[in-house]
C-alpha positions as CSV (number, residue, x, y, z in Angstrom):
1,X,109.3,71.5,90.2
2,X,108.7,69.2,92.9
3,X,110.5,68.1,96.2
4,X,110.4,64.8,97.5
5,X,110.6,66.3,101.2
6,X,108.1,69.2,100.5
7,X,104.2,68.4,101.9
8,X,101.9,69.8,99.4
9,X,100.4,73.6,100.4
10,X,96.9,71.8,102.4
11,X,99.3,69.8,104.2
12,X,101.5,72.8,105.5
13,X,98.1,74.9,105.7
14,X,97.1,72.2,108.4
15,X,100.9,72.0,110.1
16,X,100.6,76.0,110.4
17,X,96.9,75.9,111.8
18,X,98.2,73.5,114.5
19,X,100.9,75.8,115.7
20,X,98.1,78.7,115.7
21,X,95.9,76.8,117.5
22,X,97.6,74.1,119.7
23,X,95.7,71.6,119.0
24,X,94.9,69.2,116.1
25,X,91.4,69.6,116.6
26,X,90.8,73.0,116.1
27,X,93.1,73.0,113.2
28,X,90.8,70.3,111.5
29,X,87.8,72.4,111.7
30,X,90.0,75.2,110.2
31,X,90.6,73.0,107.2
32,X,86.9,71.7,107.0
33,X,88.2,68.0,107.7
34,X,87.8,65.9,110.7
35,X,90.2,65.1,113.6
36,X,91.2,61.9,112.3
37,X,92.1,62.8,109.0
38,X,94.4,65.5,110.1
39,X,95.9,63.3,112.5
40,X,96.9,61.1,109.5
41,X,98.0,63.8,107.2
42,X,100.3,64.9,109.9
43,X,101.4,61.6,110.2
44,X,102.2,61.2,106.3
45,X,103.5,64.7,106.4
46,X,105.8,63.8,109.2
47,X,106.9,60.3,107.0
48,X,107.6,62.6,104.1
49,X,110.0,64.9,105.8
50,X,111.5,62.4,108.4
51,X,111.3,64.9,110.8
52,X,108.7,64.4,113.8
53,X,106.6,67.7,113.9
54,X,104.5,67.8,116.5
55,X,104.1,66.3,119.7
56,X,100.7,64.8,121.4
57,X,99.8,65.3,124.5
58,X,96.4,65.2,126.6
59,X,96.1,68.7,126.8
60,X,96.9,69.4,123.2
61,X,99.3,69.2,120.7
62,X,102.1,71.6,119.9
63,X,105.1,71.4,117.7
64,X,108.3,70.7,118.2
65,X,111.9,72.3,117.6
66,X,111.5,71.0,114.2
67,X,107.9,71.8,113.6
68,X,108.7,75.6,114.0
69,X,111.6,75.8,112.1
70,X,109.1,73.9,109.2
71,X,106.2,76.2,109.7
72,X,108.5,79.1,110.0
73,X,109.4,78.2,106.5
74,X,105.9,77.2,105.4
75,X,104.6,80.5,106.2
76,X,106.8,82.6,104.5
77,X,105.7,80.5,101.4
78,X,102.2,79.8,102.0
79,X,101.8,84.2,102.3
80,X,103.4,84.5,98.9
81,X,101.2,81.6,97.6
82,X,98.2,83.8,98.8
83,X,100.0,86.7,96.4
84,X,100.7,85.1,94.0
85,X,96.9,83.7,93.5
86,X,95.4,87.2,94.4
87,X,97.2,88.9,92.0
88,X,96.4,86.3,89.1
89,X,92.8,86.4,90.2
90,X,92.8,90.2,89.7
91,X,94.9,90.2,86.7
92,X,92.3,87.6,84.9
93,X,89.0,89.8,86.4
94,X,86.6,91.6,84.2
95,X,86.4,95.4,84.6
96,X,83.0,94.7,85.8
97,X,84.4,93.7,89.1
98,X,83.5,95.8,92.3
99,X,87.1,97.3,92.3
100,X,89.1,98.1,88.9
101,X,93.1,99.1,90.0
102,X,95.5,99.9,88.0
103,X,99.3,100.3,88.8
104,X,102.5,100.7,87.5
105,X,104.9,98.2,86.8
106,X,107.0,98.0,89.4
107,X,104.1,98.7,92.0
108,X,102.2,95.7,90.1
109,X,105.2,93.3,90.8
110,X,106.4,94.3,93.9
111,X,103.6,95.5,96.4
112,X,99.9,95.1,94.9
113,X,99.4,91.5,95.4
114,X,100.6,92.0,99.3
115,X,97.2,94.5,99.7
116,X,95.2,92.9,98.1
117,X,95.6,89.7,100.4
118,X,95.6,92.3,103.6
119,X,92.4,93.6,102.3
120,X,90.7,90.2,101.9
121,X,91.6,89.3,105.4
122,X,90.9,92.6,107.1
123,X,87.1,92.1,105.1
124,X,87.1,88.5,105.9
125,X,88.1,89.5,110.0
126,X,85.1,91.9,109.9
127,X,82.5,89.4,108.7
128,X,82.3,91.4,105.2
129,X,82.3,89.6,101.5
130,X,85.5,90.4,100.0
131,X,85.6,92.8,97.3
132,X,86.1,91.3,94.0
133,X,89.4,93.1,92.3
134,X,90.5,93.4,88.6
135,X,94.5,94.2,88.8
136,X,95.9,95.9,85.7
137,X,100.0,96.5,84.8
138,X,100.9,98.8,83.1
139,X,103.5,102.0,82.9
140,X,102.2,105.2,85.0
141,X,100.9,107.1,82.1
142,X,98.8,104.4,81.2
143,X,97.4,104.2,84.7
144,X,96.9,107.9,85.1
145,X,94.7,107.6,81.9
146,X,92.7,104.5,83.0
147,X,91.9,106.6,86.3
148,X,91.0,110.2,84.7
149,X,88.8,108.4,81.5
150,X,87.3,105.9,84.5
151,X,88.6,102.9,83.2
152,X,90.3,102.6,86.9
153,X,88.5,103.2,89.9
154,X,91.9,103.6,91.6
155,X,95.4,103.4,90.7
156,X,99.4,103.2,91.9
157,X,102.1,105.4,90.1
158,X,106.1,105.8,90.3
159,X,107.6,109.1,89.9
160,X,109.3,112.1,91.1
161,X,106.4,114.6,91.3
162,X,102.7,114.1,92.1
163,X,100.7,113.8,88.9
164,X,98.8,117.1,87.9
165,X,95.6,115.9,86.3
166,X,94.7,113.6,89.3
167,X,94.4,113.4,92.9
168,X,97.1,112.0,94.7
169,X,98.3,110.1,97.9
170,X,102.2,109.2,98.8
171,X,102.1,105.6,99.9
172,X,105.5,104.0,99.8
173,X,109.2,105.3,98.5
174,X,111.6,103.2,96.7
175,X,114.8,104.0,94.8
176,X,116.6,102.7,91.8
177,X,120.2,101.8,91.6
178,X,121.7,101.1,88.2
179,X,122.5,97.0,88.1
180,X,124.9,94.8,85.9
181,X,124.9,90.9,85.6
182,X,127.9,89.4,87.6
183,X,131.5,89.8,85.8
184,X,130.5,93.1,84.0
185,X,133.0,95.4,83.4
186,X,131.6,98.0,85.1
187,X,131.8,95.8,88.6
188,X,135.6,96.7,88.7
189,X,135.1,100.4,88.9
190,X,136.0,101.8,92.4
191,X,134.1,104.9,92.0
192,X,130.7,105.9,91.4
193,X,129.6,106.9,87.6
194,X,129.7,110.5,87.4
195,X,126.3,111.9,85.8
196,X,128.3,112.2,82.4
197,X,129.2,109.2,82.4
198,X,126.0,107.4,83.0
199,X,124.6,109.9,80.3
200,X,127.2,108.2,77.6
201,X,125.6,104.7,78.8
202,X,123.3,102.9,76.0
203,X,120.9,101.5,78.6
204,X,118.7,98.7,78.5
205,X,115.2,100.6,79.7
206,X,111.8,100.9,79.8
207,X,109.5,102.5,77.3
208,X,108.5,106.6,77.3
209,X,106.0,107.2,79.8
210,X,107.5,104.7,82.6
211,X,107.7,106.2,86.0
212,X,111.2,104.1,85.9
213,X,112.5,106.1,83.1
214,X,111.0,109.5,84.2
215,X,113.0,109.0,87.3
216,X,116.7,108.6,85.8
217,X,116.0,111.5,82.7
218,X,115.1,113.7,85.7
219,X,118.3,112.6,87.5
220,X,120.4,113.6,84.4
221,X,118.8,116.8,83.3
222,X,119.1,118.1,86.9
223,X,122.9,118.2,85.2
224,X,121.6,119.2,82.5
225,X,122.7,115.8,80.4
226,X,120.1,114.1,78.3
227,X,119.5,110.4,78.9
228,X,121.6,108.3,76.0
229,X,119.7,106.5,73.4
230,X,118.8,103.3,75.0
231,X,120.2,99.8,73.1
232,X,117.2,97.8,74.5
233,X,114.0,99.6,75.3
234,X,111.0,97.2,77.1
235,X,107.6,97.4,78.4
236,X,107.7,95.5,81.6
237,X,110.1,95.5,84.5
238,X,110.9,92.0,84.8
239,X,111.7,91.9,81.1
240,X,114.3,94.7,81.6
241,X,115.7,92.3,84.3
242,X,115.7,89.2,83.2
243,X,117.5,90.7,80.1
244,X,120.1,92.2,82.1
245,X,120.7,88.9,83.8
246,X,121.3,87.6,80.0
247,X,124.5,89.7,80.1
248,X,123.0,92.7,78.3
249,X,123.1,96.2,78.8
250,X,123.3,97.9,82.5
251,X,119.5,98.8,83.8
252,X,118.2,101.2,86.3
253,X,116.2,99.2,88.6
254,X,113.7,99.3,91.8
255,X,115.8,98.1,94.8
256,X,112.5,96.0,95.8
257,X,112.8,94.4,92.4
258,X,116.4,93.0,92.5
259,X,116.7,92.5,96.2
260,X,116.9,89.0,96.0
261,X,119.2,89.3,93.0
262,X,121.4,91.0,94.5
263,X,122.0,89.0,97.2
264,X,122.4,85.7,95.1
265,X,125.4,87.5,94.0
266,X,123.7,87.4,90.1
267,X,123.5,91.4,90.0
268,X,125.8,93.7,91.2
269,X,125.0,97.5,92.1
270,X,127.1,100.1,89.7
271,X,127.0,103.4,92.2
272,X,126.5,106.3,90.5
273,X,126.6,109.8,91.7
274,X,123.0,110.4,90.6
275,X,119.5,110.9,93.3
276,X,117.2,108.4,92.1
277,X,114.9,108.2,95.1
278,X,111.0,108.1,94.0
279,X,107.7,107.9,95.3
280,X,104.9,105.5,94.6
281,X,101.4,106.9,94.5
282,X,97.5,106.4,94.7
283,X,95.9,108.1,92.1
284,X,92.0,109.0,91.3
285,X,89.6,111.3,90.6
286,X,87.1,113.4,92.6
287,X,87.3,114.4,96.2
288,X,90.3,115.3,98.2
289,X,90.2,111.9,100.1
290,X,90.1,108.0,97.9
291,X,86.6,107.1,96.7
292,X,85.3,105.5,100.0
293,X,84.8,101.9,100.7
294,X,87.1,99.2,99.5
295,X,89.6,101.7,97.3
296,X,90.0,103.8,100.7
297,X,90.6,100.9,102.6
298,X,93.0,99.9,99.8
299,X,94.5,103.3,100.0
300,X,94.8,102.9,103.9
301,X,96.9,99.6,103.7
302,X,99.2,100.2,101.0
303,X,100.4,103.2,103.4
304,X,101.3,100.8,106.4
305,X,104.6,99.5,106.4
């Protein structure tokens, strides 16, 4: 879907590069076109929007109230543009390329596509060729096997505990919080689910051998409950929300996945008396410290915050 009022993503590239640069100049040469045809794009851009975006001067050009409200915006979007196409590049890779990661669902979704754009620029700042990545989802099982049998040169888990059979580094926490669709019953209660009664809930889930699922049959059998049979069992995270946005079934969820669900008021949080805090992890094989080289360097930036 199209906007009327929305410049294409070159045209808010350039709009961006100006505010970076101060000057329309430089920002041409960023975009590998001259002076005069950025001039005119910004020109069409600024006819588009009705909004006038930046101001000329003799010593430069800079943008207006307007034009950093705009490229505000336009950066937010052009970042997750850069995941978005990183992630798809990786996920459509052979394994034959320089770097083979695998990760869990949730990690997948939420965080992998983020590194792997901060390690292309951080190779890109340091004059080096950027690595070429093959990204695989799958549940933590799955990518613990990939890693021990060398399928993975590297990969990201969920989970309570550090894996056994591999070596391990925490990178990120995250914590699940069980979520309905908007007018569910269970929005009414005023008092968290006791353990028992989140044990007597059919869930909708994820599949045996999910770092997702681990987490909440370890919350219950720490009271010694077992986790109910579930009444919809899937293989990907955004299937198990997108189904509980259908009106189905209650789901324990990744607070990173539903954030923005949440807030539009489509999911609401059911508190529950249970601890459902989790780590997420790099996993391989061999020395104490990651392979060295780009899977380190990988390692390095998914622990920044």
């Amino acid at each position: 879907m199209s906007s009327a009022h929305v410049p294409d993503l070159a045209g808010l590239r350039l709009l961006v590069a100006v505010g970076r640069h101060g000057s329309i100049g430089a920002a041409a040469r960023e975009a590998g076109v001259s002076q005069q045809a950025a001039s005119e794009r910004l020109r069409a851009i600024e006819a588009q929007t009705g909004l006038t975006l930046v101001q000329r001067g003799a010593r430069g050009s800079r943008l207006t109230a307007s034009g950093v409200v705009v490229t505000e915006w336009a950066a937010r979007l052009i970042d997750l543009t850069d995941e978005i196409e990183t992630a798809i590049e990786g996920l459509r890779g052979e394994r034959s390329k320089d770097l083979s990661v695998w990760a869990s669902m949730t990690v997948a979704d939420s965080l992998v596509p983020r590194w792997l754009v901060r390690l292309r620029q951080r190779q890109v700042q340091q004059g080096a060729t950027p690595t070429s990545v093959s990204l695989t989802a799958g549940n933590s099982q799955q990518v613990e096997d990939a890693v021990r049998d060398g399928t993975a040169h590297l990969g990201f888990v969920e989970g309570v505990d550090p894996p056994r059979h591999v070596r391990s580094t925490a990178v990120a926490e995250d914590e699940l919080v069980l979520v309905v669709a908007a007018g569910d019953r269970l929005t009414r209660r005023r008092r968290p689910l006791t353990a028992e009664e989140v044990a007597g809930l059919a869930l909708t889930s994820r599949e045996p051998g999910s770092g997702t699922r681990e987490v909440v049959e370890r919350a219950l059998a720490a009271h010694g409950l077992p986790m109910h049979p579930s009444l919809v069992e899937l293989t990907t995270t955004t299937a198990v929300r997108e189904t509980v946005l259908a009106g189905s079934a209650p789901a324990f969820l990744s607070t990173r996945v539903v954030a923005r669900d949440l807030d539009a008021g489509h999911l609401v949080v059911v508190p529950t008396d249970l601890e459902l805090r989790r780590q997420f992890r790099a996993v391989w094989v061999g020395t104490s410290s990651p392979p060295a080289g780009p899977a380190r360097d990988l390692v390095a930036i998914a622990k920044r915050p």
